[in-house]
N, C-alpha and C positions, 0 to 999 in steps of 0.2 A: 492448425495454428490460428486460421481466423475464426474460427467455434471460439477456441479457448476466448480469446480477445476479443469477443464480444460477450461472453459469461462475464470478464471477467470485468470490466467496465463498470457495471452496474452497481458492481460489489463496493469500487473505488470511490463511485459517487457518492454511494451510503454513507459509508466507514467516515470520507472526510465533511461527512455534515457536523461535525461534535470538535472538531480542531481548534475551531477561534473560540468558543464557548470554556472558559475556564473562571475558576472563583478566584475575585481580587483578596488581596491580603488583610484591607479592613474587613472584608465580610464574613472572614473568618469566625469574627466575632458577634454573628447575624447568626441567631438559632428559629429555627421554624416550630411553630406551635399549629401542630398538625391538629388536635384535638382540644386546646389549653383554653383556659379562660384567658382572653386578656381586658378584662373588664376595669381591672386596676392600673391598667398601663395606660400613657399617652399618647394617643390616636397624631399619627404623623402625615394620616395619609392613605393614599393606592398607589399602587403603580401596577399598569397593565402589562405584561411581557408576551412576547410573542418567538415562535421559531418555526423552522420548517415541521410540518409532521408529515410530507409528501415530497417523495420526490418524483417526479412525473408521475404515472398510474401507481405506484407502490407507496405504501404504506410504511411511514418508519416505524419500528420498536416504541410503545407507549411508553415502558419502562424507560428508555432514555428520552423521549418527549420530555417528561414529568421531570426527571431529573433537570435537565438544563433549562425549563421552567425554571425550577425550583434558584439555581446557581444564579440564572439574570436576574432574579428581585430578589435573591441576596446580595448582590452586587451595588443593585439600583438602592435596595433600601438604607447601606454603609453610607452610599451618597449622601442618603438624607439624615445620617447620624441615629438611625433605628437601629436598636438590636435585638427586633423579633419581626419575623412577617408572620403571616397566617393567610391559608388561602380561603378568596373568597367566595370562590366557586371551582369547580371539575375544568378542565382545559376543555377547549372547543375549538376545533381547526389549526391548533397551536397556540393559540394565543387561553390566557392567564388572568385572570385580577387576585392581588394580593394587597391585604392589611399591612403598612408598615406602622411597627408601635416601638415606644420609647420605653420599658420597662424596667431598667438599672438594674438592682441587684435582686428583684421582687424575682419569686420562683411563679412558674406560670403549672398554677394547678391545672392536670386533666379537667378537661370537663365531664360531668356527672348528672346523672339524674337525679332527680327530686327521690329522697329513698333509697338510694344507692349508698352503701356503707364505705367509708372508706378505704381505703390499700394498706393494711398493716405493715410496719417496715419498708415503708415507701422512699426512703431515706437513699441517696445513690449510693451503690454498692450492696444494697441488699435487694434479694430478689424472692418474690413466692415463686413455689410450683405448683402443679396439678397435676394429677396420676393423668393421661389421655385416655389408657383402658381400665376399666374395673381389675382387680384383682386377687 
């Protein structure tokens, strides 16, 4: 019984790092431009966010690192009447820097290389494909 309840301990510490970390209502309306230009939008700002990525010797899940990143400068940038961040660098230790931009109804083109052709039917709701194997 005390094996079990010491396994299991560790698991509960984990699990409840992610509880208070949730998206407010205005930021719903906060979209991330992972890759987008936002050269046409108005620069509002940084905001740096930060969260655990350790708890004692262990290491949490990057994938939910990044995620709850991502949720607190959505949150922070609704504060500041942004509805785009864009990160502006890889996370480090937990902590984040993020672009908040003012972009209204302007669509935020992928970003592209010099030479790079455009996305045909790039329009939402349409999608390309590509074979994966020859056939």
């Amino acid at each position: 019984m005390r094996k079990t309840l010491l396994l299991l301990v560790p698991v509960l510490l984990l699990s409840a790092c992610t509880w208070g970390i949730t998206l407010d209502d205005a930021a719903r309306n906060v979209h991330t431009a992972w890759s987008g230009d936002v050269s046409t939008c108005r620069d509002l700002g940084k905001v740096t966010v930060s969260v655990m990525d350790r708890v004692g010797p262990i290491d949490r899940n990057d994938i939910t690192v990044r995620d709850e990143l991502e949720v607190m400068a959505r949150n922070q940038a609704a504060q500041m009447h942004a509805d785009t961040i864009k990160p502006l660098a890889e996370p480090n230790d937990g902590s984040q820097p993020w672009g908040a931009y003012q972009c209204g109804a302007r669509q935020i083109a992928p970003a592209t290389s010099p030479g790079t052709p455009a996305i045909p039917n790039s329009a939402p709701g349409n999608a390309q494909t590509f074979p994966v194997k020859g056939g």
